[in-house]
matplotlib code that plots the C-alpha trace (Angstrom):
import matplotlib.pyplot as plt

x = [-139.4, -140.2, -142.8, -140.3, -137.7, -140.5, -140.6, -137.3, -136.3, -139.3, -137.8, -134.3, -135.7, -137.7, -134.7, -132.7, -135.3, -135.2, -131.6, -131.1, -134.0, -132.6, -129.1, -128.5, -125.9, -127.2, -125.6, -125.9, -125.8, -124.9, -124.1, -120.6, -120.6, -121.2, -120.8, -121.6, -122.4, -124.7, -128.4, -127.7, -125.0, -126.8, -129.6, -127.4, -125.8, -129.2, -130.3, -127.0, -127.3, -131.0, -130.2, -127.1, -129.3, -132.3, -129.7, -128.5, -131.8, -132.5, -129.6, -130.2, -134.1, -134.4, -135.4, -138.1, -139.0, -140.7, -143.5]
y = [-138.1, -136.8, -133.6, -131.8, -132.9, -131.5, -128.1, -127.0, -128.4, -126.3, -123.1, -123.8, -123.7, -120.7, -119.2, -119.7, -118.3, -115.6, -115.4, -116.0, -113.1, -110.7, -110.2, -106.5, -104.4, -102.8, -100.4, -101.8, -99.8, -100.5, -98.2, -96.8, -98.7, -99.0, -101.7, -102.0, -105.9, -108.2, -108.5, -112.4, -112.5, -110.7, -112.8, -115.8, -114.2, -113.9, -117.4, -118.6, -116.5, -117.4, -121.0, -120.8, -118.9, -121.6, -124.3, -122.7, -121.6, -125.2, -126.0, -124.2, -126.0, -127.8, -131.5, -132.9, -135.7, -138.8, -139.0]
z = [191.9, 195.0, 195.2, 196.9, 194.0, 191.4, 193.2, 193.1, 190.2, 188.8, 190.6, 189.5, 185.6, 186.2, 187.3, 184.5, 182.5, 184.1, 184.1, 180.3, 179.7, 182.0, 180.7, 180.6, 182.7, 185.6, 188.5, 192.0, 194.9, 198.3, 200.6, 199.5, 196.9, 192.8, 190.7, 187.1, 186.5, 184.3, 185.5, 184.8, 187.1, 190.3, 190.0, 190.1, 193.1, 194.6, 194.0, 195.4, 198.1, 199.3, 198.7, 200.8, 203.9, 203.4, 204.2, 206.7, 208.7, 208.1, 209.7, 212.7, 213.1, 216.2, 215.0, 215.5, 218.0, 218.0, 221.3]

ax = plt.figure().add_subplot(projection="3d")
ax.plot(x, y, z, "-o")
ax.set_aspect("equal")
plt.show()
């Protein structure tokens, strides 16, 4: 396994933990908006949401060139 294999599978148990200890309703607000959902549930939002960006910004990354 690769380091970079080590690190997110590392970050990808700590959030589970995270998930499976926070699993309480909570009220999010956003602008107009209120919804009543499970803490476990927005924080796998968020996780899906930042890894979704990350792949995108590196995406956008202007490669690298051999000189």
């Amino acid at each position: 396994m690769s380091f970079r294999q080590v690190v997110v599978a590392l970050l990808v148990l700590l959030v589970v933990v995270l998930m499976i200890q926070n699993a309480g309703v909570v009220s999010v607000r956003f602008l107009f908006w209120r919804v009543d959902m499970s803490l476990f549930i927005l924080i796998l939002l968020s996780a899906l949401l930042g890894g979704v960006v990350g792949y995108f910004v590196k995406l956008r990354r202007p490669k690298k060139t051999a000189s």
